[in-house]
C-alpha positions in Angstrom: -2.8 12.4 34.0 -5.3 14.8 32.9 -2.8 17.9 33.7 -0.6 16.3 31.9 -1.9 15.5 28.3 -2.3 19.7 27.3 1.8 19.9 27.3 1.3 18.1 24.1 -1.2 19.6 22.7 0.8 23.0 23.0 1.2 24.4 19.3 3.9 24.2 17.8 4.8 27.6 17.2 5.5 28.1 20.7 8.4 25.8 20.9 11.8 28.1 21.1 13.4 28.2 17.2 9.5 27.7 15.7 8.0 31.1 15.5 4.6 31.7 13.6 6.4 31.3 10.1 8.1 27.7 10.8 5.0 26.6 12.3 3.4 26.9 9.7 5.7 25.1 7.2 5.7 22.7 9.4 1.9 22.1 9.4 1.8 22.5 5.7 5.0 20.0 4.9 4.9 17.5 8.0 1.4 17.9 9.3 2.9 19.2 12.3 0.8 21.7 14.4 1.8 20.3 18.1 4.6 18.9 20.8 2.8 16.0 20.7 3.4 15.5 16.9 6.6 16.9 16.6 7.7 14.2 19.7 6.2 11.6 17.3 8.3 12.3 13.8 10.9 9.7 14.3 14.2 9.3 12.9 14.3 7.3 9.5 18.2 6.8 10.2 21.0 7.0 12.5 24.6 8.0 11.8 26.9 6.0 14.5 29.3 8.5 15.8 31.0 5.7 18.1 32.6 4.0 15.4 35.8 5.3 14.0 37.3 4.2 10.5 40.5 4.2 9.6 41.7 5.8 6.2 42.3 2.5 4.7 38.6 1.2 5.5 36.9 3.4 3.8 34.4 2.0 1.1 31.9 3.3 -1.3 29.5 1.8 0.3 29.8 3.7 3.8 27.4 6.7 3.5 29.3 8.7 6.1 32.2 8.1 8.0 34.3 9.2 11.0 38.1 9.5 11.1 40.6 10.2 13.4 43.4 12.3 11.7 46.2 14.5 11.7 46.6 17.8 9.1 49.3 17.2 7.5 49.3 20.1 5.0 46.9 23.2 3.6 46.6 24.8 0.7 44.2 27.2 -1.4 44.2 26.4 -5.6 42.5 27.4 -8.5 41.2 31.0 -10.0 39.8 33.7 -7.6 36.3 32.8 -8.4 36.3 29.0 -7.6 39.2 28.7 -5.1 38.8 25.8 -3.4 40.5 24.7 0.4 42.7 21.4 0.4 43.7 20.2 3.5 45.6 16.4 3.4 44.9 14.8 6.5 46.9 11.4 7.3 46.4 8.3 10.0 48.6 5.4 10.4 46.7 3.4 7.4 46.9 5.8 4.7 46.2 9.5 3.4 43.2 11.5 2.0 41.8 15.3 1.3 39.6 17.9 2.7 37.9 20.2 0.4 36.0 23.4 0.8 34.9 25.5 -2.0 33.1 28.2 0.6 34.3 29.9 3.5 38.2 29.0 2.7 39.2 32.0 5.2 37.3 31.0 8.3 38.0 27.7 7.4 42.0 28.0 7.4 42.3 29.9 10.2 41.4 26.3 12.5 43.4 24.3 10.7 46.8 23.3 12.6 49.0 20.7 10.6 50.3 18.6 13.0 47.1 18.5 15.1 44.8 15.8 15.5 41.3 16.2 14.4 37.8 14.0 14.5 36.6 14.3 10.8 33.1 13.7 10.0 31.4 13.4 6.8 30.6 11.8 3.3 33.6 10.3 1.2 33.9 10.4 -2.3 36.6 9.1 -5.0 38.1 11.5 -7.1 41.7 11.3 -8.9 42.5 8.0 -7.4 42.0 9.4 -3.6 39.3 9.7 -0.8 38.0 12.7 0.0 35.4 14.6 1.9 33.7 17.8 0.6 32.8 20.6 4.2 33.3 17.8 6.8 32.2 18.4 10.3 36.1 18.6 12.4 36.2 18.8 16.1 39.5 18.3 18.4 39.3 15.0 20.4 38.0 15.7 24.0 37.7 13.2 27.1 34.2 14.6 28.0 31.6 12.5 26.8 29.6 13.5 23.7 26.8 15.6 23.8 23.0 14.3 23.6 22.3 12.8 20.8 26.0 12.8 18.9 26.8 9.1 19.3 23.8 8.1 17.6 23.1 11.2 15.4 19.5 10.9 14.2 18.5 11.8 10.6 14.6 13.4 10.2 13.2 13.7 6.5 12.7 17.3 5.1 11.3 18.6 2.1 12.7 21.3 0.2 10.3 24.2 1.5 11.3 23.4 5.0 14.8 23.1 4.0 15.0 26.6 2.7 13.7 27.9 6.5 16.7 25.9 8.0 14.7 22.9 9.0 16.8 20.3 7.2 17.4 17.3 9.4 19.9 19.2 11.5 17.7 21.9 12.1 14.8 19.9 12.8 17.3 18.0 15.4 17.8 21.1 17.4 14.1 21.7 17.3 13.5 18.0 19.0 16.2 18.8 21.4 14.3 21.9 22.4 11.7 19.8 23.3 12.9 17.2 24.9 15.4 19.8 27.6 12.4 21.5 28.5 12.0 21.4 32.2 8.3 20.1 31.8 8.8 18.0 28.5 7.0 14.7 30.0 4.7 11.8 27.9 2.5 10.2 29.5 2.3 6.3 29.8 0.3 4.3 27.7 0.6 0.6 28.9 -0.4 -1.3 32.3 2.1 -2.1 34.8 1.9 -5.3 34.6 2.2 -5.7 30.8 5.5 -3.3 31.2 7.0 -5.7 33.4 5.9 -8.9 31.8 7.4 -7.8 28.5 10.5 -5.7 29.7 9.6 -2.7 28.1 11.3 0.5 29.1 8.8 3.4 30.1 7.5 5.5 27.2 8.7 8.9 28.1 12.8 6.8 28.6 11.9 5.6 25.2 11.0 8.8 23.2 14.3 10.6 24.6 16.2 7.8 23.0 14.0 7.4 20.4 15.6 10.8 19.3 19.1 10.9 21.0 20.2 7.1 22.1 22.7 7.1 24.8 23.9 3.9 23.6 22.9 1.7 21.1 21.3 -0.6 23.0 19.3 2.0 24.5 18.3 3.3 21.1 17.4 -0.7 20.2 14.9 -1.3 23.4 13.2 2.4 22.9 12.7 1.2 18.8 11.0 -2.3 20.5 8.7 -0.2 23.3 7.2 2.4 20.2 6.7 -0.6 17.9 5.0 -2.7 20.2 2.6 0.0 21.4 2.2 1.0 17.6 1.3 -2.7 16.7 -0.6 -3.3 19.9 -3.4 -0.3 19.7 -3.9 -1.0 15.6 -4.6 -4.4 16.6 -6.6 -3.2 20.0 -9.1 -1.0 18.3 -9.5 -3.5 15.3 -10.3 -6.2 17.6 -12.6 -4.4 19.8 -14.4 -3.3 17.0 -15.1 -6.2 15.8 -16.2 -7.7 18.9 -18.7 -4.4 19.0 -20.1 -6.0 15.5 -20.3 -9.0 15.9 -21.9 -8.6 19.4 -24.2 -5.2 18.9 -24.3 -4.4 15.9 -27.7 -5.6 14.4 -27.8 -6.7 11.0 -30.5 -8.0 8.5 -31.4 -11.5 9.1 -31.3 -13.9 5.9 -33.3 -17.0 7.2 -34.6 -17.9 4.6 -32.9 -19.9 1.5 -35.9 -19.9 -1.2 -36.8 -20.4 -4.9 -34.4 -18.0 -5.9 -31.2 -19.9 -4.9 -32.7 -24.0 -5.3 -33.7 -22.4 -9.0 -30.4 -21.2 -9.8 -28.6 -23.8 -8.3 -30.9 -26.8 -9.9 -31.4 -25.0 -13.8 -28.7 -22.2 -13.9 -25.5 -23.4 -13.0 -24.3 -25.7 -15.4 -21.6 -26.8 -13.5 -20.1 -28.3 -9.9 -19.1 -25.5 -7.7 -15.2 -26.1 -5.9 -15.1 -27.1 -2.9 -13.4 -24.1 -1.5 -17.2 -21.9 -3.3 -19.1 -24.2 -1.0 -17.3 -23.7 2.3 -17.0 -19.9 1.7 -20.5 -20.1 1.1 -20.9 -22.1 4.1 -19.5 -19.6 6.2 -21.7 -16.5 4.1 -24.6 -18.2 5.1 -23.8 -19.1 9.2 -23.2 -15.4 9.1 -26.5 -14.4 7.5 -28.3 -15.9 9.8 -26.7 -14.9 12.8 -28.7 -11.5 13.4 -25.6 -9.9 13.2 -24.1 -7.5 10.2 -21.8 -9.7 8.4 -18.1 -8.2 7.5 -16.5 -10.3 5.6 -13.1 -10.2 3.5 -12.8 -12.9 0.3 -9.7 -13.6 -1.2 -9.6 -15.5 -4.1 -7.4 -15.5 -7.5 -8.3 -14.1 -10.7 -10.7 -16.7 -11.8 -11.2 -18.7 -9.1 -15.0 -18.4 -9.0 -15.8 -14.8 -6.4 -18.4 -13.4 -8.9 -20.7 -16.7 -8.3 -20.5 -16.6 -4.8 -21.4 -13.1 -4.5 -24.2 -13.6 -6.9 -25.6 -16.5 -4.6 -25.4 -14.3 -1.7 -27.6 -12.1 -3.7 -30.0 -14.2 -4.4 -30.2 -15.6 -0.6 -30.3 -11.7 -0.2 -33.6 -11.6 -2.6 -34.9 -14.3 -1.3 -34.9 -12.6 1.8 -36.8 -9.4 0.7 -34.1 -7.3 0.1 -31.6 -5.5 -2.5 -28.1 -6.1 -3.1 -25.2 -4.0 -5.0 -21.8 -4.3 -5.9 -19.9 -1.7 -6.7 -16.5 -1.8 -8.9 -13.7 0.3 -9.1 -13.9 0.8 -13.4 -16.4 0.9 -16.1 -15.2 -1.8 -17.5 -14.8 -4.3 -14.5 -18.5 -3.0 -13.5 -20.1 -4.2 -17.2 -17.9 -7.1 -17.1 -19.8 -7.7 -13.8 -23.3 -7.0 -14.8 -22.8 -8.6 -18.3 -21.5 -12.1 -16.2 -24.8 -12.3 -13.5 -27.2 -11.5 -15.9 -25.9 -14.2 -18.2 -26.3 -16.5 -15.4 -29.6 -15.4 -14.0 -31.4 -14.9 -17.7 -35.0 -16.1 -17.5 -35.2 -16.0 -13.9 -37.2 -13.4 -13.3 -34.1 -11.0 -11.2 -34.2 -7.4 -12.2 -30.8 -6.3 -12.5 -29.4 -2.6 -13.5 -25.8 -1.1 -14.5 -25.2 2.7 -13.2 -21.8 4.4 -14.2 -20.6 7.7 -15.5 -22.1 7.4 -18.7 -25.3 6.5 -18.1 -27.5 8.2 -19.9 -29.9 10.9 -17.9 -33.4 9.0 -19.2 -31.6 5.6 -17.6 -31.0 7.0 -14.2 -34.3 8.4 -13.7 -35.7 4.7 -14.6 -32.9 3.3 -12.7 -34.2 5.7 -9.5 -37.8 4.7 -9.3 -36.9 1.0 -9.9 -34.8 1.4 -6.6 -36.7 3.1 -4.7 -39.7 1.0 -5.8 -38.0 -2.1 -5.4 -38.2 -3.5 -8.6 -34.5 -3.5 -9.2 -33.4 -6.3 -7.4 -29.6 -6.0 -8.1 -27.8 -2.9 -9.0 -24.4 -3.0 -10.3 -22.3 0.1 -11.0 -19.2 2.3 -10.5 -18.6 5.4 -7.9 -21.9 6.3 -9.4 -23.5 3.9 -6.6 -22.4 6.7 -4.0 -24.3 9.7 -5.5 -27.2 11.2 -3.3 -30.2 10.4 -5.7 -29.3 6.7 -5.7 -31.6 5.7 -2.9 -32.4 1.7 -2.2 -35.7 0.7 -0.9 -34.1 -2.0 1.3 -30.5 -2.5 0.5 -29.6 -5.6 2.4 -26.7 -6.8 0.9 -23.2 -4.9 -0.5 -20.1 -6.8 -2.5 -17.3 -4.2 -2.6 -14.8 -5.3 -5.4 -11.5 -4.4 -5.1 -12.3 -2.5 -2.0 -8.7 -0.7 -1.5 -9.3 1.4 -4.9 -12.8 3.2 -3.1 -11.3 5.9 -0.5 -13.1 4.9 3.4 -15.2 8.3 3.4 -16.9 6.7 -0.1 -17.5 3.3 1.0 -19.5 4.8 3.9 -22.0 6.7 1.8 -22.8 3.5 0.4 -23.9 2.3 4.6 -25.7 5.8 4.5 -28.1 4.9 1.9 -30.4 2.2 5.0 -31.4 2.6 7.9 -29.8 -0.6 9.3 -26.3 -1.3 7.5 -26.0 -3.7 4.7 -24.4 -7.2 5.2 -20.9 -6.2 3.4 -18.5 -8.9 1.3 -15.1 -7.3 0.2 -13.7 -9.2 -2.7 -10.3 -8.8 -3.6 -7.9 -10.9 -6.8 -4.9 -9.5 -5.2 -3.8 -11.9 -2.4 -3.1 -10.5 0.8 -0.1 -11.7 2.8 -0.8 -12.9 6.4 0.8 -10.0 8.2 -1.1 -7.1 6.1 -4.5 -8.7 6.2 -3.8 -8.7 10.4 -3.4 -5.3 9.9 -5.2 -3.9 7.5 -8.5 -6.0 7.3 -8.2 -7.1 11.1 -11.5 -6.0 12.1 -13.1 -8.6 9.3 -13.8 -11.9 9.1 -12.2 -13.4 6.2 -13.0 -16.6 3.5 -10.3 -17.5 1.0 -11.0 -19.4 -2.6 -8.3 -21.7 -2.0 -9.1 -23.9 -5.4 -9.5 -23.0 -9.2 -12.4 -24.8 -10.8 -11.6 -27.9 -12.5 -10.1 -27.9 -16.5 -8.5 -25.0 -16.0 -4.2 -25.1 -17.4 -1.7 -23.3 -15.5 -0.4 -20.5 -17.2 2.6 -21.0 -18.4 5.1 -17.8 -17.6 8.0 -17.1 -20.1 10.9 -14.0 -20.0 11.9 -12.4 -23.0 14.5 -10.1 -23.3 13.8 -6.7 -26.2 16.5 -8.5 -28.2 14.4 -11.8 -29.1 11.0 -9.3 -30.4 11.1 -11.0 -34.0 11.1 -14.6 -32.3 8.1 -13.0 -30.0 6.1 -11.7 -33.0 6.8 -15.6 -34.6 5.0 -16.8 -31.8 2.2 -14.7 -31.9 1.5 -14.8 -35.2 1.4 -18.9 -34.7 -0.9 -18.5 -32.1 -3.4 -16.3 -34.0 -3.9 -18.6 -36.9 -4.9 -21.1 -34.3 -7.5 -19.2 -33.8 -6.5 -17.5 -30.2 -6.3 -13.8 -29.6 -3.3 -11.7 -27.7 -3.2 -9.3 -25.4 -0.3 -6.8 -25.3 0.0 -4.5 -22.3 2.2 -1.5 -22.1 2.7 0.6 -18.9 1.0 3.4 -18.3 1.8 4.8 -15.0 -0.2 8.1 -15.1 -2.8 8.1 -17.7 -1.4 11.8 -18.3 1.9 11.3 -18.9 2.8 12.0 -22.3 5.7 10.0 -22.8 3.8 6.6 -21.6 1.4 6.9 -24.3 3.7 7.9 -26.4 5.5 4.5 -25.7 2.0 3.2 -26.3 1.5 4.4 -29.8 4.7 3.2 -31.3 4.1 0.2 -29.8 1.1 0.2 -32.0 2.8 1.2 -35.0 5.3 -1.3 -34.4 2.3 -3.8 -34.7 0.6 -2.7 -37.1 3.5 -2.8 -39.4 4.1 -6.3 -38.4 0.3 -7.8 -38.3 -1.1 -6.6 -41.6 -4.8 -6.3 -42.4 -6.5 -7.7 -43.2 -5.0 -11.2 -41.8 -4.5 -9.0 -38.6 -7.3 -6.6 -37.0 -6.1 -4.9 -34.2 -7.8 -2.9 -31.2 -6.5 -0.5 -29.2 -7.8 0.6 -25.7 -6.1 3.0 -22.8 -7.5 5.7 -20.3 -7.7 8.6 -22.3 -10.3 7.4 -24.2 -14.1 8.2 -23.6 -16.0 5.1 -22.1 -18.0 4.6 -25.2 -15.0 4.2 -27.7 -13.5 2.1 -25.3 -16.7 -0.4 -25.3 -16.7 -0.1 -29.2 -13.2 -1.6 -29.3 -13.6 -4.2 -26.5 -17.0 -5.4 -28.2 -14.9 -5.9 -30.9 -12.0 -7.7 -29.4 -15.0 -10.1 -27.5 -16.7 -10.6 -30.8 -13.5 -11.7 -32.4 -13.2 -9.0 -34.9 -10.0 -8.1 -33.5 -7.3 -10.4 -32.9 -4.7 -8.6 -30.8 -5.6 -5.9 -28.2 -3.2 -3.2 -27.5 -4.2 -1.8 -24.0 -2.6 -0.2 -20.9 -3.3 -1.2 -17.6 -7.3 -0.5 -17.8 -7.5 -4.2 -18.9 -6.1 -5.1 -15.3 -9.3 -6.2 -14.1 -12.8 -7.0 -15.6 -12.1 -8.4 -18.6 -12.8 -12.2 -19.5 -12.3 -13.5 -22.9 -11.7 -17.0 -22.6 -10.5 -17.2 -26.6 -7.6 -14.3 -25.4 -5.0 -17.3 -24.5 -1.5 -15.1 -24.9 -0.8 -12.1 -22.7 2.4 -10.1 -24.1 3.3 -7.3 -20.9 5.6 -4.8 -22.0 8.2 -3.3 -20.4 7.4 -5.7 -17.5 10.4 -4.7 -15.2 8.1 -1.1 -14.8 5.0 -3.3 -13.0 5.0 -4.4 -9.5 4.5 -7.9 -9.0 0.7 -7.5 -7.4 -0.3 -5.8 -11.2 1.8 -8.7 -13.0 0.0 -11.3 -11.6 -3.7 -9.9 -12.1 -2.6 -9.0 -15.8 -1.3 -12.4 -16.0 -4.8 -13.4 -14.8 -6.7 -12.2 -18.0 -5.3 -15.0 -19.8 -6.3 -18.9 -18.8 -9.6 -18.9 -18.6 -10.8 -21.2 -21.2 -9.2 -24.8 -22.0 -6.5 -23.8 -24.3 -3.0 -23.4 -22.9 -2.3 -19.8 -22.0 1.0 -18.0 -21.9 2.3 -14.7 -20.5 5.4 -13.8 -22.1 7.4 -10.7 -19.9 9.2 -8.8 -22.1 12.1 -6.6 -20.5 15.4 -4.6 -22.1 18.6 -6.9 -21.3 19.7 -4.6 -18.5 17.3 -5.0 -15.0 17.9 -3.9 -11.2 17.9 -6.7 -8.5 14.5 -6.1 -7.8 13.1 -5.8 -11.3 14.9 -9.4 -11.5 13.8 -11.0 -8.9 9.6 -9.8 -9.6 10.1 -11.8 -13.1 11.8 -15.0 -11.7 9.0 -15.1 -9.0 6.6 -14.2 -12.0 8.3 -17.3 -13.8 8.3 -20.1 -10.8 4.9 -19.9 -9.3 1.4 -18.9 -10.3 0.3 -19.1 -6.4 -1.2 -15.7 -5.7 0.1 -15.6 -1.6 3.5 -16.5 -2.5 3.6 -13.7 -5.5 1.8 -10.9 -2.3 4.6 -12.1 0.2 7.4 -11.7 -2.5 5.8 -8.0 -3.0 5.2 -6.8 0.4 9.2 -8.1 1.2 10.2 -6.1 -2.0 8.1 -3.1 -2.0 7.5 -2.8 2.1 3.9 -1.7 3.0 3.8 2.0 2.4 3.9 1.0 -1.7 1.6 -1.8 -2.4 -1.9 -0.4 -3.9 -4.3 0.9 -1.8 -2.4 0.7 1.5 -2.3 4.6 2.0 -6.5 4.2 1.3 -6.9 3.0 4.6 -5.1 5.3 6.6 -4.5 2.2 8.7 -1.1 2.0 7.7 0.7 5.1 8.4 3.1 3.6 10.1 5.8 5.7 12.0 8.2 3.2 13.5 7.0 -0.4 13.2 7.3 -2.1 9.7 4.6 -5.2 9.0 7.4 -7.1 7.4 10.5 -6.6 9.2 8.4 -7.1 13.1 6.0 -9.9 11.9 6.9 -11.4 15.3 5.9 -8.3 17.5 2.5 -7.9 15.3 1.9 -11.4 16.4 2.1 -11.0 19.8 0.5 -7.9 19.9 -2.7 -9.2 18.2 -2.9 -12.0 20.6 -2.4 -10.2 23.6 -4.9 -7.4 22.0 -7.1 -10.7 22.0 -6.8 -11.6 25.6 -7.4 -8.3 26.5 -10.5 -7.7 24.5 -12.1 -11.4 25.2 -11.7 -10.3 29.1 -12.6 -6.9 28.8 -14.1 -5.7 25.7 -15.2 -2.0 26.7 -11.5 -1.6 28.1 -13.7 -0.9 31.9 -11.7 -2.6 34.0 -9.2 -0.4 36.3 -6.3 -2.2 35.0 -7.2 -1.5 31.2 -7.9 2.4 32.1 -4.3 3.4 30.8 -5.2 1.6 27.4 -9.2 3.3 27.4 -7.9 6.7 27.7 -5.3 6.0 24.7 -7.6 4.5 22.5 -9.6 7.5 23.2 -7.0 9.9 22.5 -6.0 8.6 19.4 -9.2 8.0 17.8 -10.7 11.1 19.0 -11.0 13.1 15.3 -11.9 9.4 13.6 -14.9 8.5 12.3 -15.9 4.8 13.6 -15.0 3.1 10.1 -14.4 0.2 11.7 -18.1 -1.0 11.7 -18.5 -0.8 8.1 -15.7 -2.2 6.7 
């Protein structure tokens, strides 16, 4: 096999129609620089060739269509300068038109009326009839199709590439190169015996009809051999890895549980933990103990108590001897942090620190020595965290919070910074459905907060269309002279874009000219705004100075005013339904009834529709994640693309739940029997691994 593997690896620009210019388009636009990869861009689509329509079937709906037809007539109309050909073509169902507006001479000259033609190509309405703009025409012929026109395969371009002929046609004839050279051959991947056991056709059979399907059930078995070998070496090398931790990899042991935790727990906490804190705890601590580097993942709502048992991790941490840190995604999440744990630690003798951008210089030099020194015990902060001089004494113990906003290569500096690497605890608000958590966190043990604490309302969710505003602002002026304070939340998709904060500002005029001072203080916080102006207004909005806060999306996460009991979201159709639900979050956290009202214009999509009523009916966080990863797929939900995990190229999480399933548990067997892949059977899968992995850094280990 060994021989075999450099055919692959040949560069692209020696394939015939590539050349030194289209090779490197085709590095710079697909990431394309070998056979190997270029064997490996699948078709998104196929356009079935087998199928004929008749006139009368034709639909809007139908993308493209094939006909069989006579000519019945040809003519050329309008001015010199945009003539355009007209052929009417007819079948026993009905009539419709052919229409070129280049090449009308060439063009005429094959037309015969009275001869039969296949017509291929997109129909549009116009005037009352069907008709197809340049189709593709061919006379019917008893030899049986060439490869790859029964099943025509579409491949995504970009402009650039287009304007080099490489549009999905011309990328086509490229893959067809390939695949008719003499030598073209890909080696296997998968034992025998697994082959067999599962049907699966052999891998080289299944990228030739990957491309160009004979038939469409070959084309349906070579789309089920490339997903399960996707799906089964993702879960292979997640599972292997974390057999490595949790068998080799050393970690810091936390034997101890000391004055740090029994004080906090006996004279600090002034209330009963949820049963679902103490069994995630439970499970924190068996880990701790173990000898071996902890990696876990823990889910939990907005609200439902992760803060506290991170900070009682930290404390088993200090009791242990060592530091801990937790690192946020914003400023504002990471004060929100710090201010929360050293509330509850106050008089207990626990140094903590906050680092972010705008820390002063005279801080972080304090900040350094007290690290390296060890008096800080706990250091909270931003990206900040990852910079060079930020060195820990002994760093035992890291909580990443909403991991999927940090990029891998940042998260690792954090490992960097001890000789030994930290116990890690990934906290994430946004639920992760069943089939992305096997996939993307695979590798990591995970805890869920199953249980909000007691005395807490459910939020109640309400949908208000533009056209009932005045009713809204009726609502929220009631609320206010009870003494609660509103949020309202208006889209900002790029913190640059001019017209979103445009959007952003009327809305505050709007307000303002509603909610007079000085009945009515307002605040206003979004993106652009430097991190100390944004404080000043928070502080404001926390001390109740303000009574409505105007804010885009930066208020997402972090903030917790339990007094803030309405949550307005503007132009909610533009949110996904992951962002809805952690917005919605801000609100409910004192005793009051909360409410989140979703205001939308009266026209919506299907989708946008279907995000509120789910918004509407349930507050459950896993049923909300499911709903989005159905609606959005994968490839769009936050922080997927962060992990590099899921760059999918045939398989989809959602859609083959049932083959990510079985490939996880055969991944299992295999990995329970054979962990370092040694045995002669598993040498196929080894090499693979090998060669897939070979330019990756071992992430795995570190979360």
């Amino acid at each position: 096999m060994g021989a075999i593997q450099p055919f692959l690896s040949t560069p692209i620009e020696y394939l015939k129609g590539v050349g030194p210019v289209r090779g490197d388009l085709l590095r710079k636009e697909l990431h394309v620089t070998t056979f190997g990869e270029l064997v490996s861009c699948f078709p998104f689509r196929y356009i079935d060739r087998s199928r004929f329509y008749r006139i009368a079937e034709i639909r809007e709906e139908l993308s493209f269509i094939q006909v069989k037809a006579v000519i019945k007539s040809v003519q050329t109309l309008g001015p010199p300068r945009s003539k355009r050909l007209i052929a009417t073509v007819a079948d026993p169902s009905g009539t419709m038109e052919l229409v070129w507006f280049k090449g009308h001479r060439w063009v005429a000259d094959k037309l015969i009326p009275g001869k039969e033609y296949i017509i291929f190509g997109r129909p549009t309405r116009f005037g009352g009839r069907w008709n197809i703009a340049h189709p593709e025409l061919e006379i019917p012929d008893v030899q049986p199709p060439p490869l790859g026109e029964l099943l025509r395969p579409l491949y995504s371009s970009t402009e650039k590439l287009k304007s080099k002929g490489l549009d999905s046609r011309g990328i086509s004839k490229l893959m067809k190169n390939l695949l008719l050279l003499d030598r073209f051959y890909v080696p296997e991947t998968i034992p025998e015996e697994i082959l067999k056991s599962l049907k699966l056709i052999p891998r080289q059979e299944a990228f030739v009809n990957i491309h160009f399907p004979e038939s469409p059930d070959k084309l349906k078995r070579a789309q089920a051999r490339l997903k399960f070998e996707e799906l089964f070496f993702i879960q292979l090398r997640l599972l292997q890895q974390k057999y490595l931790r949790l068998n080799r990899q050393e970690g810091h042991p936390f034997v101890h549980v000391g004055e740090h935790v029994n004080r906090f727990y006996k004279h600090h906490l002034t209330f009963e933990l949820t049963g679902a804190q103490k069994r995630v705890i439970k499970e924190i601590r068996a880990d701790l103990g173990s000898g071996k580097q902890m990696n876990r993942l823990l889910q939990g709502d907005v609200g439902s108590g992760k803060t506290l048992v991170a900070l009682m991790t930290m404390l088993i941490a200090l009791d242990n001897g060592y530091q801990s840190c937790l690192m946020a995604p914003t400023e504002i999440l990471a004060t929100q942090h710090y201010h929360t744990i050293t509330k509850m630690v106050t008089g207990m003798g626990v140094e903590l620190r906050l680092l972010t951008g705008s820390t002063k210089t005279s801080d972080r030099k304090e900040i350094q020595e007290g690290l390296i020194g060890g008096g800080i015990h706990i250091m909270v902060g931003t990206h900040a965290l990852l910079e060079e001089y930020v060195q820990f004494k002994n760093l035992g113990f890291v909580v990443i919070d909403e991991q999927h906003r940090f990029g891998v290569a940042q998260r690792a500096k954090l490992w960097e910074k001890n000789q030994i690497t930290p116990h890690i605890l990934v906290m994430t608000a946004t639920p992760i459905p069943r089939t992305l958590a096997m996939t993307l966190y695979g590798d990591l043990d995970a805890s869920v907060i199953d249980e909000m604490p007691p005395g807490r309302k459910p939020v109640i969710t309400r949908h208000a269309f533009e056209s009932r505003r005045l009713e809204l602002f009726g609502f929220l002026k009631k609320k206010i002279k009870e003494g609660r304070q509103v949020y309202i939340v208006y889209p900002l998709i790029n913190e640059s874009e001019t017209m979103d904060l445009k959007n952003l500002m009327e809305g505050y005029d709007a307000v303002v000219r509603e909610f007079p001072l000085p009945e009515f203080a307002i605040s206003i916080v979004h993106g652009q705004m430097k991190p100390a102006d944004k404080e000043f207004e928070m502080q404001r909005f926390i001390r109740k100075q303000t009574q409505i806060m105007i804010a885009t999306t930066v208020i997402e996460v972090g903030v917790d005013i339990p007094n803030a009991s309405v949550m307005v979201i503007e132009n909610a159709e533009r949110f996904g339904l992951s962002q809805l639900h952690q917005l919605r979050g801000r609100v409910g956290r004192g005793s009051d009834q909360s409410f989140c009202i979703l205001m939308t214009s009266d026209k919506l999509t299907n989708d946008a529709r279907k995000r509120i009523q789910t918004m509407v009916h349930t507050s459950d966080g896993f049923v909300i994640a499911e709903t989005d990863l159905q609606l959005r797929g994968p490839g769009d939900l936050d922080g997927t693309q962060q992990s590099g995990i899921l760059d999918l190229k045939i398989a989809d999480i959602v859609k083959d739940e049932k083959i990510l399933k079985y490939s996880r548990n055969l991944a299992a067997e295999i990995i329970e029997k054979d962990p370092a892949l040694e045995l002669p059977e598993n040498q196929r899968l080894c090499q693979h691994l090998r060669l897939i992995h070979k330019y990756e850094h071992n992430w795995g280990l570190i979360s």
